[in-house]
N, CA, C and O atoms as CSV, one atom per row, in Angstrom:
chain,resi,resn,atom,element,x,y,z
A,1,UNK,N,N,162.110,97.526,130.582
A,1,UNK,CA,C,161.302,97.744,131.758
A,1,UNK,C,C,160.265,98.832,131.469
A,1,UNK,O,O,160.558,99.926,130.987
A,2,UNK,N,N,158.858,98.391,131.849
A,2,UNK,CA,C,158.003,99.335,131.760
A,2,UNK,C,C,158.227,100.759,132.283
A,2,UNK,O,O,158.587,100.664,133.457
A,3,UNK,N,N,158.170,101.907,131.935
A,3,UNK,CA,C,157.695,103.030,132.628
A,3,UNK,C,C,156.429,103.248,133.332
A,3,UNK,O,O,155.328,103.174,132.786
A,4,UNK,N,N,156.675,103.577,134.834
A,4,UNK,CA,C,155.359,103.968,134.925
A,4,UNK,C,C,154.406,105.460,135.260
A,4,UNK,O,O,155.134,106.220,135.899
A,5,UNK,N,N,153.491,105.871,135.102
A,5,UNK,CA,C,152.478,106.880,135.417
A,5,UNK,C,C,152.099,107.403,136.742
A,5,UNK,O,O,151.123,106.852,137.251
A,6,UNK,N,N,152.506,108.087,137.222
A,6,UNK,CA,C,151.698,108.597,138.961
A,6,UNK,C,C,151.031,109.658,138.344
A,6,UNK,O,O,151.458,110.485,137.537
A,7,UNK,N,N,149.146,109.420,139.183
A,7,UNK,CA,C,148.179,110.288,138.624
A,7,UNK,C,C,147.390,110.049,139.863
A,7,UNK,O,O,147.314,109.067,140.602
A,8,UNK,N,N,146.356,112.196,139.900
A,8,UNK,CA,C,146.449,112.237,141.417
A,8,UNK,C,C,144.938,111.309,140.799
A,8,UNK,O,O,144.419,111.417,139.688
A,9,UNK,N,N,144.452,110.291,142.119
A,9,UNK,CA,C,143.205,109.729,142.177
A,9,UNK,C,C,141.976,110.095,142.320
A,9,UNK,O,O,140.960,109.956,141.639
A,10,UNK,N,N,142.363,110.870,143.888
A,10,UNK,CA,C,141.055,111.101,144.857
A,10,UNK,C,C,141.879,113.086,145.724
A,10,UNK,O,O,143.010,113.570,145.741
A,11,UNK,N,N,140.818,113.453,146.137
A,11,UNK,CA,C,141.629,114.804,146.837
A,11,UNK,C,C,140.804,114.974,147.605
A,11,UNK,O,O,139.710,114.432,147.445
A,12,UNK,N,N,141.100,115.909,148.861
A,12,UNK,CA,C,140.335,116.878,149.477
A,12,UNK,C,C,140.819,117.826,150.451
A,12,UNK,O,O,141.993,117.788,150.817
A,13,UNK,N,N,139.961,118.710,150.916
A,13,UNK,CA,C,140.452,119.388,151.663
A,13,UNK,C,C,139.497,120.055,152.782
A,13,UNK,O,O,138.517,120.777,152.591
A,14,UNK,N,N,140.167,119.524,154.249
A,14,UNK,CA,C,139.034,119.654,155.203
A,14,UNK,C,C,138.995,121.154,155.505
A,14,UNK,O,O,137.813,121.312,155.811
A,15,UNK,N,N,139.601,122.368,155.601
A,15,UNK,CA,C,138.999,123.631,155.625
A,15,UNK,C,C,138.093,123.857,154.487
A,15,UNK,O,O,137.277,124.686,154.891
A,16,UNK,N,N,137.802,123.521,153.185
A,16,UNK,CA,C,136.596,123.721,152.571
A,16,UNK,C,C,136.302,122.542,151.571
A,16,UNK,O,O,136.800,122.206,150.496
A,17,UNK,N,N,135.238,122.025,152.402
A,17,UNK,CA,C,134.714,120.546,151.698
A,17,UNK,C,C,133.087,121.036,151.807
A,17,UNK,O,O,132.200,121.342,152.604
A,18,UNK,N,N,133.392,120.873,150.449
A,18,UNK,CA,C,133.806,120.418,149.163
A,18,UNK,C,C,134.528,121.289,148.621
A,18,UNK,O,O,133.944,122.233,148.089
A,19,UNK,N,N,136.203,121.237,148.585
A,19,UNK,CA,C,137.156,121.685,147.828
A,19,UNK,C,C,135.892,122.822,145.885
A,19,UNK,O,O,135.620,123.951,145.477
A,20,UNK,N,N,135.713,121.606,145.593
A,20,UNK,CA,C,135.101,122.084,144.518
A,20,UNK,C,C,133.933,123.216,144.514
A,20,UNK,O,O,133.998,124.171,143.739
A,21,UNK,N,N,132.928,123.056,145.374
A,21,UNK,CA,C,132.161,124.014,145.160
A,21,UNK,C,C,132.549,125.601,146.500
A,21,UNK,O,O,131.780,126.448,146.955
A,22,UNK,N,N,133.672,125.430,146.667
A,22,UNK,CA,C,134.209,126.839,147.716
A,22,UNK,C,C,134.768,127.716,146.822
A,22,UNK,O,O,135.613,127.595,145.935
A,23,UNK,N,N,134.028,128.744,147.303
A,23,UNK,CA,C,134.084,129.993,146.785
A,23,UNK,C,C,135.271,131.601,147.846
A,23,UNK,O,O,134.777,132.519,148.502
A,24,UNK,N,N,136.177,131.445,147.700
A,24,UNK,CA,C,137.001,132.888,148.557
A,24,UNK,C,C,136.303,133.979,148.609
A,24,UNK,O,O,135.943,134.160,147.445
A,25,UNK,N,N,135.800,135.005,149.404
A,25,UNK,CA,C,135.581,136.632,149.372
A,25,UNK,C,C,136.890,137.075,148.418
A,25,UNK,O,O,136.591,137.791,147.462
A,26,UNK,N,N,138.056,136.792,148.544
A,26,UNK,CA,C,138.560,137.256,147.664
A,26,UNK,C,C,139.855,136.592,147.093
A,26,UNK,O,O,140.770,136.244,147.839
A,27,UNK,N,N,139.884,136.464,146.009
A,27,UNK,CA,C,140.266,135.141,144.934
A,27,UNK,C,C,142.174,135.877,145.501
A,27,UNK,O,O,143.142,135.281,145.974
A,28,UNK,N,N,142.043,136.794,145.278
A,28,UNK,CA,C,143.982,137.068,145.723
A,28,UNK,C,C,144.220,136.513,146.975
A,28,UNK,O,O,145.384,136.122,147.073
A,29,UNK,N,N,143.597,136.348,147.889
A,29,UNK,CA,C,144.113,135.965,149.300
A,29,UNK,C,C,143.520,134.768,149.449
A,29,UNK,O,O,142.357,134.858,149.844
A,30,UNK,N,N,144.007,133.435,149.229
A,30,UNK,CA,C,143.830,132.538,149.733
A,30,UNK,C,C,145.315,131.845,149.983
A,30,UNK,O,O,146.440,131.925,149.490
A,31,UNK,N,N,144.726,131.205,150.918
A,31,UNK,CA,C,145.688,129.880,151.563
A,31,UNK,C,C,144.947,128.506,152.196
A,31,UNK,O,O,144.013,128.537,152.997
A,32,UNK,N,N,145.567,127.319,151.662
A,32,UNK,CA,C,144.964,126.335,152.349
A,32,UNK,C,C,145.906,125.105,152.364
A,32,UNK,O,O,146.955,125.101,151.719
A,33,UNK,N,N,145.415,123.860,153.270
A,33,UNK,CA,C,146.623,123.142,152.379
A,33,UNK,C,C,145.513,122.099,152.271
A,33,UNK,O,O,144.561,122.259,153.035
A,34,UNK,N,N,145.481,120.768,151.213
A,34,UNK,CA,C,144.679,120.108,150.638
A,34,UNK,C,C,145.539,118.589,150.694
A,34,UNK,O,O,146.757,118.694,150.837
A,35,UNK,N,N,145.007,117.298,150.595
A,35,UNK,CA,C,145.479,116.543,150.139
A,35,UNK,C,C,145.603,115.903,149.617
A,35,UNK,O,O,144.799,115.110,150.106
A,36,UNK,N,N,146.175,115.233,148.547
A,36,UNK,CA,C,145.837,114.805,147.158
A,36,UNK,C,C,146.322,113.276,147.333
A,36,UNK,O,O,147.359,113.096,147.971
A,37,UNK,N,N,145.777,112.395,146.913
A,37,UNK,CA,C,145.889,110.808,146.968
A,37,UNK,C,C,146.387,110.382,145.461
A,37,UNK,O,O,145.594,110.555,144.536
A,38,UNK,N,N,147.714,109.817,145.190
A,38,UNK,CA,C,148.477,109.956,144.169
A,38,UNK,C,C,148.634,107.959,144.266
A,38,UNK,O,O,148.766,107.279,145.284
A,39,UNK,N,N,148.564,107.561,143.025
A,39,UNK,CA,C,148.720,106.120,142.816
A,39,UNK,C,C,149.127,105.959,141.000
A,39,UNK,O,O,148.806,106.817,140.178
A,40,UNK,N,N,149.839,104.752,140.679
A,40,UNK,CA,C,150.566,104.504,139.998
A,40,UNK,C,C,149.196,104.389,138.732
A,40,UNK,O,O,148.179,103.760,139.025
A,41,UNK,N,N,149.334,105.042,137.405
A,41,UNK,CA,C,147.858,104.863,136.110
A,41,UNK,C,C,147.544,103.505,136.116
A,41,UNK,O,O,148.493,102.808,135.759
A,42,UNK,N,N,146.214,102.709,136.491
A,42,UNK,CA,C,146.082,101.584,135.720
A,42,UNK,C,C,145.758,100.701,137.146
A,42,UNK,O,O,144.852,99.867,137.153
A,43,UNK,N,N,146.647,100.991,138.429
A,43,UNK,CA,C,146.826,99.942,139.373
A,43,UNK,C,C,146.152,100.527,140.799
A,43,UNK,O,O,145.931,101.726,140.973
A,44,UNK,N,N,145.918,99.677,141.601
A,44,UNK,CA,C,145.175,100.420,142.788
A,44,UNK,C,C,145.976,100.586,143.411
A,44,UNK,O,O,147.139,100.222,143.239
A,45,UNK,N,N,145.222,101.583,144.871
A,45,UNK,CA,C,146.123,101.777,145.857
A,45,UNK,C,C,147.024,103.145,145.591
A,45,UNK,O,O,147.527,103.415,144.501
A,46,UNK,N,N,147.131,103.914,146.721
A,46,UNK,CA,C,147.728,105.636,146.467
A,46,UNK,C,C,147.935,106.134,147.672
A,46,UNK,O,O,147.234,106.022,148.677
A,47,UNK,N,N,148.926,106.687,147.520
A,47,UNK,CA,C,149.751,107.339,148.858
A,47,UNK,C,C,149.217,108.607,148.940
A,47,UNK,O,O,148.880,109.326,148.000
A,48,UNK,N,N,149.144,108.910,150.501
A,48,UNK,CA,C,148.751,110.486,150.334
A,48,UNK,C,C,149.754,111.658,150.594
A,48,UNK,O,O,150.780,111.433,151.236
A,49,UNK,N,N,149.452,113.013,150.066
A,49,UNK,CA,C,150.488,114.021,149.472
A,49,UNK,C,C,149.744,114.744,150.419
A,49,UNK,O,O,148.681,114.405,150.940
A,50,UNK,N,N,150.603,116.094,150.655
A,50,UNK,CA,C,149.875,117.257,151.136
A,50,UNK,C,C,150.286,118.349,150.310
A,50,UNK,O,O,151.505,118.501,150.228
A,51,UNK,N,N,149.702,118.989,149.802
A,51,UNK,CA,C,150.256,120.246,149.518
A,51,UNK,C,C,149.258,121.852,149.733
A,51,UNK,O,O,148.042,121.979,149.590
A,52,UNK,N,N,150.401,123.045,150.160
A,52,UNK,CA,C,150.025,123.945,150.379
A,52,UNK,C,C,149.613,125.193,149.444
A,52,UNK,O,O,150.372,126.149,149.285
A,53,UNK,N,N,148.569,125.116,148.948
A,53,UNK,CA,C,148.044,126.325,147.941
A,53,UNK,C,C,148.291,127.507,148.600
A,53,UNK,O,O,148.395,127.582,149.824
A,54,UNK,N,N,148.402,128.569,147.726
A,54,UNK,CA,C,148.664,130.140,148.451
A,54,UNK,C,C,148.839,130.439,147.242
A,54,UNK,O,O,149.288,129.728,146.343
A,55,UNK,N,N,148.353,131.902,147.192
A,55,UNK,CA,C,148.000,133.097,146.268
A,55,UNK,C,C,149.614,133.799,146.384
A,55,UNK,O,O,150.256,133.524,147.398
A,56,UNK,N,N,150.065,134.445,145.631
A,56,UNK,CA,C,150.885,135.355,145.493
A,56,UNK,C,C,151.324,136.151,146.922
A,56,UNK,O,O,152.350,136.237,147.597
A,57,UNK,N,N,150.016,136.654,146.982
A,57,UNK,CA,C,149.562,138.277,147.757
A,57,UNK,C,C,149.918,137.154,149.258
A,57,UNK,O,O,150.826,137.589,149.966
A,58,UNK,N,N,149.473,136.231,149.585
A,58,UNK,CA,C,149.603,135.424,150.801
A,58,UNK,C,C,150.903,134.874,150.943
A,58,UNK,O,O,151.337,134.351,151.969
A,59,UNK,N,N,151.492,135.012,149.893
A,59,UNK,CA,C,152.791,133.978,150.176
A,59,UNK,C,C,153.849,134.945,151.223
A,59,UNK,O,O,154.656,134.254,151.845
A,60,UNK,N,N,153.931,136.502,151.488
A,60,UNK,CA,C,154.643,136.762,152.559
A,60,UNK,C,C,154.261,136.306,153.922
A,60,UNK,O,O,155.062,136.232,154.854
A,61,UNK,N,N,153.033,136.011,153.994
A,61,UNK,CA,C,152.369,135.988,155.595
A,61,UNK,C,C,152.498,134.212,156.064
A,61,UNK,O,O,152.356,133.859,157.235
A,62,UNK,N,N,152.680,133.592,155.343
A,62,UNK,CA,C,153.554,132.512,155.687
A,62,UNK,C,C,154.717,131.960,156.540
A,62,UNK,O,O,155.843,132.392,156.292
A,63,UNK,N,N,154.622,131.424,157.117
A,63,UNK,CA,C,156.053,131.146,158.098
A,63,UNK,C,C,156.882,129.959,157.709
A,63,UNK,O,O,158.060,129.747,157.995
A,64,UNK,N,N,156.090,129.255,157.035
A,64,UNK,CA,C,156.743,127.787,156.564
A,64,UNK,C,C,156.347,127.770,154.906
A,64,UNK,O,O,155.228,127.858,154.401
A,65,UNK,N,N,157.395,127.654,154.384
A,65,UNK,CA,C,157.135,127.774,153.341
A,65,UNK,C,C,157.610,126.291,151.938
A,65,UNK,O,O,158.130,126.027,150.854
A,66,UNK,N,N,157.192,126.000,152.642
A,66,UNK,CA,C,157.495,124.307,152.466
A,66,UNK,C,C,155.773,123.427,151.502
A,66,UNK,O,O,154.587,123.530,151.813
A,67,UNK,N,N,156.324,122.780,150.533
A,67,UNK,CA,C,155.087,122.270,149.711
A,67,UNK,C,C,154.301,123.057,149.087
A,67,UNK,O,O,153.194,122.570,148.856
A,68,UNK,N,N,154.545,124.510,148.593
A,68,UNK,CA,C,153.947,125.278,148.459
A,68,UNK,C,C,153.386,124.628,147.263
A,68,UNK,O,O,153.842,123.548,146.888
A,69,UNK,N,N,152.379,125.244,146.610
A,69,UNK,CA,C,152.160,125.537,145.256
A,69,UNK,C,C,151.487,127.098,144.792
A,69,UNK,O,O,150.285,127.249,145.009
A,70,UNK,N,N,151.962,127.798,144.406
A,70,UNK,CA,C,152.019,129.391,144.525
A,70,UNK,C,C,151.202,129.509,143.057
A,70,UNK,O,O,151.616,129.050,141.992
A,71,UNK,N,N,149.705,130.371,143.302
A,71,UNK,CA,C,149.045,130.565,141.951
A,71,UNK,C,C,148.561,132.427,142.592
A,71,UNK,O,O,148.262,133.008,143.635
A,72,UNK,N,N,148.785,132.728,140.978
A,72,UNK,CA,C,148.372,134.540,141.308
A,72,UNK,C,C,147.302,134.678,142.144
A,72,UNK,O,O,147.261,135.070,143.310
A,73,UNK,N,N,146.144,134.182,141.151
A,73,UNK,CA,C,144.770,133.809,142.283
A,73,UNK,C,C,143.992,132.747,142.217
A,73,UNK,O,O,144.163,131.931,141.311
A,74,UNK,N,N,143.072,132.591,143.102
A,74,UNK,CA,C,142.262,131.756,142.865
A,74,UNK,C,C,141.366,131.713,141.801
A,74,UNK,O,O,140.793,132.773,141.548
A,75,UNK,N,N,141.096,130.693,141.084
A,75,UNK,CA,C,139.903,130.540,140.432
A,75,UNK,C,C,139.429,129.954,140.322
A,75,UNK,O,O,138.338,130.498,140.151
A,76,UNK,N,N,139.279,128.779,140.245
A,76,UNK,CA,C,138.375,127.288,141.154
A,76,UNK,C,C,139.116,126.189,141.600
A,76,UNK,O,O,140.226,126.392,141.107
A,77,UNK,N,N,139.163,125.295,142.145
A,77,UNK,CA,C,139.630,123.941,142.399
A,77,UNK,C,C,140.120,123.192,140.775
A,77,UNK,O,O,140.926,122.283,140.581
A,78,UNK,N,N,139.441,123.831,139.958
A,78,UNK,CA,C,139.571,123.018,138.592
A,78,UNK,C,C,140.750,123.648,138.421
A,78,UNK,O,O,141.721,122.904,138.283
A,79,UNK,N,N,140.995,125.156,138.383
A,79,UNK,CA,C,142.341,125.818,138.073
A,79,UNK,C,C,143.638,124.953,138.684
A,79,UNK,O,O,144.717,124.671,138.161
A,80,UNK,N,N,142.981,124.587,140.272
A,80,UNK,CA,C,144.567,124.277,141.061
A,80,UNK,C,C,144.447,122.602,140.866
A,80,UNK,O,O,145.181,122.097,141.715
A,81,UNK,N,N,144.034,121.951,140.359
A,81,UNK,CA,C,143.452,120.281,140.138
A,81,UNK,C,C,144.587,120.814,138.572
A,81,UNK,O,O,145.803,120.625,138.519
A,82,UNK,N,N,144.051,121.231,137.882
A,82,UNK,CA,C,145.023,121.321,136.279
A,82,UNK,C,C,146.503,121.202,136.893
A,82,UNK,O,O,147.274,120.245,136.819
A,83,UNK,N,N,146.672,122.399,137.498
A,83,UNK,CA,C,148.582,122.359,137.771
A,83,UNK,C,C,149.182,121.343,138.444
A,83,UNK,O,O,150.320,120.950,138.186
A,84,UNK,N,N,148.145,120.679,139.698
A,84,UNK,CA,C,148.520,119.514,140.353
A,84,UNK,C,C,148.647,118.341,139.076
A,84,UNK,O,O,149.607,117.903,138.441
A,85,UNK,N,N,148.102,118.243,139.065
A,85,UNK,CA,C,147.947,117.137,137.773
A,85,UNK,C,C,149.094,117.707,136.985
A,85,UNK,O,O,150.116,117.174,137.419
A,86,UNK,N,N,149.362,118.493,136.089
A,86,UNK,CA,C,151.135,118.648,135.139
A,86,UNK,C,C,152.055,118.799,135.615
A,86,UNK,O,O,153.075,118.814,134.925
A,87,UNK,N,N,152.146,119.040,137.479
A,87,UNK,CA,C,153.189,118.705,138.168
A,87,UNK,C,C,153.163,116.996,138.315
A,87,UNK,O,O,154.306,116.631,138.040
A,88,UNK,N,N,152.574,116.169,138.539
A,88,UNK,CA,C,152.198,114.713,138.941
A,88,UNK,C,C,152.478,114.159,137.062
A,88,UNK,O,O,153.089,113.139,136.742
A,89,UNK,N,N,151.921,115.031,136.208
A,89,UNK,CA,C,152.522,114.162,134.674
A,89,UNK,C,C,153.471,114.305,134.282
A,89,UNK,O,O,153.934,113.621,133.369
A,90,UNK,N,N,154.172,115.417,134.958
A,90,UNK,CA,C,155.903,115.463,134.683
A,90,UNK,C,C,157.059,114.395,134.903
A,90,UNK,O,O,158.230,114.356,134.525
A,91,UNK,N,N,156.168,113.434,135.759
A,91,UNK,CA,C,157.026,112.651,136.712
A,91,UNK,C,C,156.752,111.363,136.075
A,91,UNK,O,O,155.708,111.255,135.431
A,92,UNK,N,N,157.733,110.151,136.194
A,92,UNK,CA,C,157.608,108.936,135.698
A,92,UNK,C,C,158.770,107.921,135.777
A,92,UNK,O,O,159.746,108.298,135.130
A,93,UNK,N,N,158.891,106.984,136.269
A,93,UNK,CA,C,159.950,105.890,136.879
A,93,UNK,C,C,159.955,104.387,136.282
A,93,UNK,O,O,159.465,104.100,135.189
A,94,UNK,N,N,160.517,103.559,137.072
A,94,UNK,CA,C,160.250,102.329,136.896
A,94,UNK,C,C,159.857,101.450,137.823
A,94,UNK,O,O,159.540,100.270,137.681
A,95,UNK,N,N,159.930,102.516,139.366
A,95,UNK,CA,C,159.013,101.532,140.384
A,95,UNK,C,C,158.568,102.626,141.211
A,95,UNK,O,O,159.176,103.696,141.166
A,96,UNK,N,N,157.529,102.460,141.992
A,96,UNK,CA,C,157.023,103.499,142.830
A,96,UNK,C,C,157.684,104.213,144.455
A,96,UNK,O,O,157.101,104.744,145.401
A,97,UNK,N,N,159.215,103.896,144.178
A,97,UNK,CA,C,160.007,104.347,145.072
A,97,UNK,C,C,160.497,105.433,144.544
A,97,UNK,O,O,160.508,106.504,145.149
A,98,UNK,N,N,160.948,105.274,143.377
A,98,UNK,CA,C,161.258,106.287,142.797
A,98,UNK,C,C,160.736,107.738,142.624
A,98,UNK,O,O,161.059,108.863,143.004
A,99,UNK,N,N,159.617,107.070,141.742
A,99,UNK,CA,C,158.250,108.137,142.394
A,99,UNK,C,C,157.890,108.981,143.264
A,99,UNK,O,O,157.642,110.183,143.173
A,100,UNK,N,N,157.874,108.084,144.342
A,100,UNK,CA,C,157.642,108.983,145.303
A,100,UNK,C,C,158.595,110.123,146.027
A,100,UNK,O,O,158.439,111.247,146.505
A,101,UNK,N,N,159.662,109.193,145.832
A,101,UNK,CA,C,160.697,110.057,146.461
A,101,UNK,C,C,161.253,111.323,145.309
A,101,UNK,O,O,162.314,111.930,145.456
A,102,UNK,N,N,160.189,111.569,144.053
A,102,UNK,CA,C,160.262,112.621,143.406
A,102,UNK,C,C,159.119,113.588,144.131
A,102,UNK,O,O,159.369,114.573,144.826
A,103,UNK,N,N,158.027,113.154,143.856
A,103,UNK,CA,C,156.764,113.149,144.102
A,103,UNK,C,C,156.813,113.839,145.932
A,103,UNK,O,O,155.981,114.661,146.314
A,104,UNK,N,N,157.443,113.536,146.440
A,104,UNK,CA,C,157.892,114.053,148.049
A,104,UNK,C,C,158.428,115.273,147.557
A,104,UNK,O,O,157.605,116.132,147.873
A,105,UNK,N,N,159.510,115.883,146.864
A,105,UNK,CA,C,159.930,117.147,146.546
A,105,UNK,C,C,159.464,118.027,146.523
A,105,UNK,O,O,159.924,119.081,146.962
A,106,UNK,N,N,158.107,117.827,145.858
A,106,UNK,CA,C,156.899,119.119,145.713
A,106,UNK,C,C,155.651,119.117,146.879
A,106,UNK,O,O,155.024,120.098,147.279
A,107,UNK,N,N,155.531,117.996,147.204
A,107,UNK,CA,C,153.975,117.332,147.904
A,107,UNK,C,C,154.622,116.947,149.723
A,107,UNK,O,O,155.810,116.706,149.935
A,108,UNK,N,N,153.637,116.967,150.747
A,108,UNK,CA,C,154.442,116.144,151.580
A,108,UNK,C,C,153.585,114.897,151.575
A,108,UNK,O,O,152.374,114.685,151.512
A,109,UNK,N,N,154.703,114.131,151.668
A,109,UNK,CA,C,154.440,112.231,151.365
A,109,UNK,C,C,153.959,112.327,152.337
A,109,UNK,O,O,153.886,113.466,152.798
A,110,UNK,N,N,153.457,111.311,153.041
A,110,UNK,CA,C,152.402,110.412,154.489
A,110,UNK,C,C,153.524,109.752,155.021
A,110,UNK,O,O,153.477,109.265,156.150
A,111,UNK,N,N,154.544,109.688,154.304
A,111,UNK,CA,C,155.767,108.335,154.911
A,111,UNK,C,C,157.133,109.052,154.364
A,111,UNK,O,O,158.140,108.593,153.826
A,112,UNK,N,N,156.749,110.329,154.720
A,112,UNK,CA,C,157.860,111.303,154.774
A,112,UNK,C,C,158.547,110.806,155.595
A,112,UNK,O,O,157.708,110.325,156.358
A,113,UNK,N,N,159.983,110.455,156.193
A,113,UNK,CA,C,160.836,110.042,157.420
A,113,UNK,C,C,160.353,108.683,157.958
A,113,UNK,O,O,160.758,108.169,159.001
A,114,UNK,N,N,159.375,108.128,157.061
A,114,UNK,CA,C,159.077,106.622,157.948
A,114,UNK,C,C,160.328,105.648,157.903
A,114,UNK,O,O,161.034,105.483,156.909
A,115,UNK,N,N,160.500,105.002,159.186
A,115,UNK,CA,C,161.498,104.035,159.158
A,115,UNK,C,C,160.713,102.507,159.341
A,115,UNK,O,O,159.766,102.517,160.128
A,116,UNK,N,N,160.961,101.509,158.831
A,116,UNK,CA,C,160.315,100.385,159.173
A,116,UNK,C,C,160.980,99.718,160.596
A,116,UNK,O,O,160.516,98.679,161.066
């Protein structure tokens, strides 16, 4: 049975869009949460993730501390796009249930608690 690849697609994030060209007053204190559109290498179609960026220095002032992804500071979207991405290449299955329900551990799924 093939193995397969989850790789993030598409992202964004509506407190600063364009994710990429936002700049912090100050790179230690940020917080945001972003969402990243994750689909299987090769095939269409991608579920969406949420996850919560925060700086070090921000991570006490938090109340929920759930999906985090915790970096000392900011330094561009490219910095926090690298770690998303070697958290998302760590991962690999044989069907996209699997996946996800790894992929949910770190990120919040869109179909977190969905029941059909």
């Amino acid at each position: 049975m093939k193995t397969l690849k989850p790789i993030i697609k598409e992202w964004d994030c509506i407190t600063h869009d364009p994710i990429e060209n936002w700049e912090p007053e100050d790179r230690s204190m940020v917080e945001f949460w972003c969402n990243i559109s994750i689909g299987i290498e090769g095939q269409k179609g991608a579920d969406n993730f949420n996850v919560h960026v925060t700086t070090e220095k921000m991570l006490s002032q938090l109340a929920h501390k759930d999906y985090i992804l915790v970096i000392p500071y900011y330094e561009s979207w490219s910095q926090v796009l690298n770690i998303l991405n070697t958290k998302v290449n760590d991962i690999s299955g044989i069907n996209w249930q699997g996946i996800s329900l790894e992929l949910s551990k770190m990120f919040q799924w869109e179909y977190e608690n969905y029941k059909p």
